[in-house]
C-alpha positions in Angstrom: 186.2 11.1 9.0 187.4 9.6 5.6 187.1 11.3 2.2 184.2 9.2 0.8 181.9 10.4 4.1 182.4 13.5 3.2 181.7 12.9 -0.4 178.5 11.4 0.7 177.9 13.9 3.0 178.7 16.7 0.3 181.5 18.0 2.7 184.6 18.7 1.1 187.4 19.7 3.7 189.8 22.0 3.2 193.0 21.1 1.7 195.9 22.9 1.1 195.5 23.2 -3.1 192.4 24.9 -2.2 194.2 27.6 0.1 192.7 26.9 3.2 194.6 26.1 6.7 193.6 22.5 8.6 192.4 24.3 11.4 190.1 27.3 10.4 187.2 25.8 10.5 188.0 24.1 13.7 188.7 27.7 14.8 185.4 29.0 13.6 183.2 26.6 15.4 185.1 27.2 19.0 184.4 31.1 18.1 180.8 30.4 17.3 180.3 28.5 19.9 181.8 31.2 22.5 180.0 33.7 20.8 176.6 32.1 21.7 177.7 31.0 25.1 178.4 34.8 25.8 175.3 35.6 24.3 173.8 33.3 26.6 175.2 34.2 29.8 174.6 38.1 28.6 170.8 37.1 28.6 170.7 35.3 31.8 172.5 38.5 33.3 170.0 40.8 32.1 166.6 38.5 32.5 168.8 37.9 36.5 168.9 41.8 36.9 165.3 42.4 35.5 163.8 40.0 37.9 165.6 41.4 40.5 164.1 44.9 39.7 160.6 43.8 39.5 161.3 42.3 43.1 162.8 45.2 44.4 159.8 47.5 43.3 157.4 44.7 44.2 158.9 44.7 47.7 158.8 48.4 48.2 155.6 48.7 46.5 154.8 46.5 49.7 156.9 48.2 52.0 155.4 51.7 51.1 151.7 50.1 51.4 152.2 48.8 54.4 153.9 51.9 56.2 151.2 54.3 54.5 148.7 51.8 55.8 150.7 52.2 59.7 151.1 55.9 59.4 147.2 56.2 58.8 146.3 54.5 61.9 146.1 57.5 64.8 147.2 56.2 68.2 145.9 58.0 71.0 146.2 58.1 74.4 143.0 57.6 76.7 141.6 58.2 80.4 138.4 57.7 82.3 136.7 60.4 84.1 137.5 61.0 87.9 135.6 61.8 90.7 137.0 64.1 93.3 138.0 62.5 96.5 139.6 65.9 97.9 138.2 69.0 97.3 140.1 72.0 95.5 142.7 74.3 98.1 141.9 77.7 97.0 145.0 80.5 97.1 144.0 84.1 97.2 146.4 86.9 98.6 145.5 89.1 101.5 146.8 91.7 103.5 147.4 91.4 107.9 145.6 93.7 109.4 145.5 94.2 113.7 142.2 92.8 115.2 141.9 95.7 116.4 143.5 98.9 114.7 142.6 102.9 115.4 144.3 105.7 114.8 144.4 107.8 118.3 143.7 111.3 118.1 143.6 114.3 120.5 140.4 115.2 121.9 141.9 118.7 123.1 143.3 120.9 121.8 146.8 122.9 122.7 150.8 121.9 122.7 152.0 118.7 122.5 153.9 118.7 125.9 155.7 115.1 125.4 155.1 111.7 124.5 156.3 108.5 126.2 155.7 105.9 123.6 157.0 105.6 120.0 157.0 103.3 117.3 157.2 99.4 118.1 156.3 100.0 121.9 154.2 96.9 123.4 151.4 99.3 125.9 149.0 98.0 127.8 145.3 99.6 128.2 145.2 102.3 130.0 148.9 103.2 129.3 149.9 107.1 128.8 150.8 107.6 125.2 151.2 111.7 125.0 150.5 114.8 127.3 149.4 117.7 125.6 149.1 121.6 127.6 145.9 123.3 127.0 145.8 126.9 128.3 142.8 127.7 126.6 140.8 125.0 128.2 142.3 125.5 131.7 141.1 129.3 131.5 137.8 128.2 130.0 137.7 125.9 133.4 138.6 128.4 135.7 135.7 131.1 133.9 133.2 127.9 134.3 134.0 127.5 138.0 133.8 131.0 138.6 130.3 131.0 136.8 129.5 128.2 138.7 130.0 130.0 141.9 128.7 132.9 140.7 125.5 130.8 139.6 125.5 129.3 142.9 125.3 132.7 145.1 122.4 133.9 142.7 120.2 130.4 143.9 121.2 130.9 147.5 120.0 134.5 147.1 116.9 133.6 145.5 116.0 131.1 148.2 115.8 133.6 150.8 114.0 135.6 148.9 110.8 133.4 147.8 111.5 131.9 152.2 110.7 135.9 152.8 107.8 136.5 150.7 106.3 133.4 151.5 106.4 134.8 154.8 105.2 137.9 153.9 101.9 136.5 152.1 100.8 134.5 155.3 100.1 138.0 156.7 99.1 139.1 153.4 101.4 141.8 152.8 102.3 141.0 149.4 100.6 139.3 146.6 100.2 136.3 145.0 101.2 137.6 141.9 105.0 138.9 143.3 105.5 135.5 145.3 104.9 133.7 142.0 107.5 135.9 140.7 110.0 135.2 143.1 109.9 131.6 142.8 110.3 131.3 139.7 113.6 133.3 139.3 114.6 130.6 142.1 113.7 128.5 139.7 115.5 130.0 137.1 118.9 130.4 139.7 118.6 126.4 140.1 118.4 125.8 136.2 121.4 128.4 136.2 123.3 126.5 138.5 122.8 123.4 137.4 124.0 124.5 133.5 127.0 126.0 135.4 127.9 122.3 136.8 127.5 120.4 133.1 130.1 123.5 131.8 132.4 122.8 134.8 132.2 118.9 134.6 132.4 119.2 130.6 135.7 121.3 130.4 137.1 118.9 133.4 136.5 116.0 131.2 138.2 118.0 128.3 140.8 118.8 130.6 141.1 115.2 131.2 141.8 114.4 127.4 145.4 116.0 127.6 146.5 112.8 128.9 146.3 110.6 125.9 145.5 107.3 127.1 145.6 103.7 124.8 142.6 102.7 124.8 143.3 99.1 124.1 146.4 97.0 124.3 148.6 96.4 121.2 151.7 98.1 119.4 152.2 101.4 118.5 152.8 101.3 114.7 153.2 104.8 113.9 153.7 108.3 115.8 153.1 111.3 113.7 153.7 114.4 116.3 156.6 115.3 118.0 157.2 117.8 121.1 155.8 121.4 120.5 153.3 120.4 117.5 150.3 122.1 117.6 147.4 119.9 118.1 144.3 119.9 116.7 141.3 118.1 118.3 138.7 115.2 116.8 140.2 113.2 113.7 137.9 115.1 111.5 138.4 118.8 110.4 141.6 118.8 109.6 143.0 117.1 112.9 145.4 114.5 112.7 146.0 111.6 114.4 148.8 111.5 117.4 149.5 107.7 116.9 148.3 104.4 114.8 147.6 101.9 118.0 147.3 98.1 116.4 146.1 94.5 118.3 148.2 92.1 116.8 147.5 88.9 118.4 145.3 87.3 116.9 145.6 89.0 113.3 142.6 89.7 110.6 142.5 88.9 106.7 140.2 89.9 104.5 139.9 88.1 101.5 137.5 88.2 98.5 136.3 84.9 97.0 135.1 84.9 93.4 131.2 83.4 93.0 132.0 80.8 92.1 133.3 79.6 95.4 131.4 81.7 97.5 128.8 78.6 98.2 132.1 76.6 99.7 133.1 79.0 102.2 131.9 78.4 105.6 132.3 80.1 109.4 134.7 77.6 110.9 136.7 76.3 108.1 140.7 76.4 108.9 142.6 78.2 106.4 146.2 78.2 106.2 148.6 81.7 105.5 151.8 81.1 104.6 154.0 84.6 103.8 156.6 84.6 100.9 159.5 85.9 103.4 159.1 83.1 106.0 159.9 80.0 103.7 159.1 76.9 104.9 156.1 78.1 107.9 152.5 78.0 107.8 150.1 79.5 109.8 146.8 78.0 110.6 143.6 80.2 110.9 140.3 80.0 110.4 137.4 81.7 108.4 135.4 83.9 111.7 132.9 85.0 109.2 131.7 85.8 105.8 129.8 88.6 104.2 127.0 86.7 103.1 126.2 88.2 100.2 128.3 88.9 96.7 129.4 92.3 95.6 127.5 93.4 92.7 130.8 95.4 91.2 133.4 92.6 91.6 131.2 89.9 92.1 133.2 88.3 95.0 132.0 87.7 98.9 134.6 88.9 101.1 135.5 86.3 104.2 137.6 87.3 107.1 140.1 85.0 108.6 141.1 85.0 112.0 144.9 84.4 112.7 146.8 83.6 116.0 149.9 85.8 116.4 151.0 84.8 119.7 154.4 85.0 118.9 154.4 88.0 117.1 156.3 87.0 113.9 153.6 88.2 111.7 153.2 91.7 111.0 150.2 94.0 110.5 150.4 95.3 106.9 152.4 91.9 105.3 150.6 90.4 101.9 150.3 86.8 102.3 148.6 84.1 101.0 145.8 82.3 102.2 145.1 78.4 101.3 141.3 78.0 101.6 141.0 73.7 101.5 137.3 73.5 100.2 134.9 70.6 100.0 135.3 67.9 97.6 132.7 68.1 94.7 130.7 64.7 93.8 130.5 65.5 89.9 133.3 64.2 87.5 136.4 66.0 86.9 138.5 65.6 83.5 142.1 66.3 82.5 142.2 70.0 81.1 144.2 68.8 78.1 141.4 66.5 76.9 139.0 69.9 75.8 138.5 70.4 71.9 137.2 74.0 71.2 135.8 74.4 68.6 133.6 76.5 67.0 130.3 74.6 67.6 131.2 74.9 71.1 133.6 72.9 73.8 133.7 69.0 72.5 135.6 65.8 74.4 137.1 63.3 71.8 135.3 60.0 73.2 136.4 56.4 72.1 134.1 53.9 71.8 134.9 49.8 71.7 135.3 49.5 68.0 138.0 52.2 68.1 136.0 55.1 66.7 135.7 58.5 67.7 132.7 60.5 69.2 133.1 64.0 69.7 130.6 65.1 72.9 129.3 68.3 73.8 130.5 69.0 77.7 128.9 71.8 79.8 131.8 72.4 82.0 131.9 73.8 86.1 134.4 74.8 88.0 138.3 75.1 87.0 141.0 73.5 89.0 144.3 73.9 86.6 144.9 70.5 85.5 141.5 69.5 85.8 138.5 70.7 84.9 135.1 69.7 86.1 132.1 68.6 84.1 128.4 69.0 84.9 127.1 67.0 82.0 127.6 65.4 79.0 129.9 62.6 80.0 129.8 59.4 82.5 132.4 57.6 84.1 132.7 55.0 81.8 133.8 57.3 78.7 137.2 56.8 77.6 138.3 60.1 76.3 141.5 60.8 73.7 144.7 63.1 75.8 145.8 65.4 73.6 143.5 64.9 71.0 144.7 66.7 67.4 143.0 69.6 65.8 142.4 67.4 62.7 140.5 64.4 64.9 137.1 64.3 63.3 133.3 62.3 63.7 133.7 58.4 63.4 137.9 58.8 63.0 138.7 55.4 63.4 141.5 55.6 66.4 144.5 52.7 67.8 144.4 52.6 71.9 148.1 53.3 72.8 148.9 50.6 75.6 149.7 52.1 79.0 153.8 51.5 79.5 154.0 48.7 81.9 
């Protein structure tokens, strides 16, 4: 640019006689303009970082919302009310017992002399068990027979006598009054006699108890006297028993069910014993009868089971366990995990269609474990919550979880 457009201009550059360089101001506007360029990109940096922050929060903001607004939604887990097709198998413990079990005791008394059958021993009816010596009641015998006899010659005595004065009154020698007398002491000699024979034949049938005899077949399960004991007789008094005789084929079980079974429990119905030692076998019985009425103190029934043994590997005395399969119910039976108690009383958590929850007053029967059945209060179309929380209130609004495929 020449001197007289800067004159016009009212520029004056810079010349050396006024003690500036050529270049300063050149210099000057390059620094200016970097200064403002820096500025520049400064600003951009920081409106570029503020935007970004505002985005961020905005998309957290977002991202916060929406998993509040997920983590409010309760997802639950449903199922429909069943009805039983099989009925409940009952388990109750009882204890084997012989069908027929007595203890056998001495109806004499003396010495025991021996015994021929111990503990374990298979007898037959009519087997001998035990001798036992009774000098007591063989004297007693012999002092009954003699009686006897003696009774015997008193009626043969007496006979001849009322024959004679019988006699004696056709021709009128004696009275009336003395042949009345006569025949009734032979009267009295036949009453005599005759208690004379039920003393004899009473102390031969005692006599006949020192042979112990097994009155019905089965095994001996315990011996309690050995050679020389004294025995008492009866069972009562003080006497004890010689042996413990048990029938153990079939076996007996008595069992008590609670009440609320008792209805269920029929004559007939197979049962089925299993014992904890024999792993792996079952036994199959079946009820013989029932007691028909509850016990007012326990409030149970007791049932007895009869139980083949034909093989013997059961033993009188064993607990067991007997599996009593009963009929199936026709009302509706509900997981035992979908119960709410509360203190209004036991509630089911019911969803309806528009995903909101109903809480329902159940009145509940019979308990099965894992289910639980229910006498009113619900139908089968109710679609209950599992597992429902303690927190899970009136007209919650609820998410279906999807059954995994």
């Amino acid at each position: 640019m020449s001197e007289q457009r800067h004159a016009g201009l009212a520029l004056h550059p810079l010349t050396a006689e006024d003690g500036g360089e050529p270049h300063d101001f050149l210099r000057r506007r390059q620094i200016v303009r970097r200064t403002r360029i820096a500025v520049l990109i400064v600003l951009l940096l920081l409106a570029l970082g503020a935007a970004r922050t505002v985005f961020v929060r905005i998309a957290n903001a977002r991202a916060l919302e929406a998993g509040t607004a997920e983590r409010a939604i309760q997802y639950v887990k449903t199922a429909l009310p069943k009805t039983a097709t099989a009925g409940q198998t009952l388990a109750l413990p009882g204890t084997l017992q012989g069908f027929v079990q007595a203890p056998i005791s001495a109806r004499a008394s003396g010495y025991l002399k021996r015994w021929t059958k111990d503990i374990g021993s298979r007898v037959q009816k009519g087997d001998l068990l035990a001798e036992i010596e009774t000098p007591e009641i063989d004297q007693q015998l012999s002092q009954a027979v003699a009686a006897r006899q003696q009774a015997a010659s008193g009626l043969e005595l007496a006979r001849s006598t009322v024959a004679r004065w019988e006699a004696l009154r056709k021709k009128d020698v004696v009275s009336q009054q003395d042949l009345d007398e006569r025949r009734g002491a032979a009267a009295q000699a036949t009453a005599n006699l005759a208690a004379a024979d039920a003393n004899v034949q009473r102390l031969r049938q005692t006599e006949g108890f020192k042979r112990v005899l097994a009155p019905f077949a089965g095994v001996i399960t315990r011996r309690n006297v050995d050679v020389g004991d004294l025995i008492d007789a009866g069972s009562g008094g003080g006497g004890r028993a010689l042996f413990q005789l048990a029938q153990t084929d079939p076996l007996r079980v008595y069992i008590n069910v609670p009440q609320a079974y008792a209805q269920l429990v029929k004559a007939g119905q197979p049962v089925v014993v299993t014992q904890a030692e024999l792993r792996g076998r079952k036994f199959n019985g079946e009820v013989a009868r029932t007691a028909g009425a509850i016990d007012a103190t326990t409030r149970m029934m007791q049932v007895e089971v009869s139980l083949p043994n034909r093989d013997g590997v059961l033993l009188p005395g064993a607990y067991v366990q007997v599996s009593l399969p009963l009929a199936a119910s026709q009302a509706l039976s509900i997981p035992a995990n979908t119960l709410m108690f509360r203190p209004e009383g036991t509630r089911v958590a019911v969803v309806d269609a528009e995903g909101r929850v109903h809480l329902r007053a159940v009145n509940l029967g019979r308990n099965y474990g894992e289910t639980v059945e229910v006498i009113d209060g619900l139908t089968a179309n109710d679609r209950m919550v599992l597992n429902p929380s303690d927190s899970l209130a009136e007209g919650d609004t609820v998410s279906v979880a999807k059954e995994p495929a």
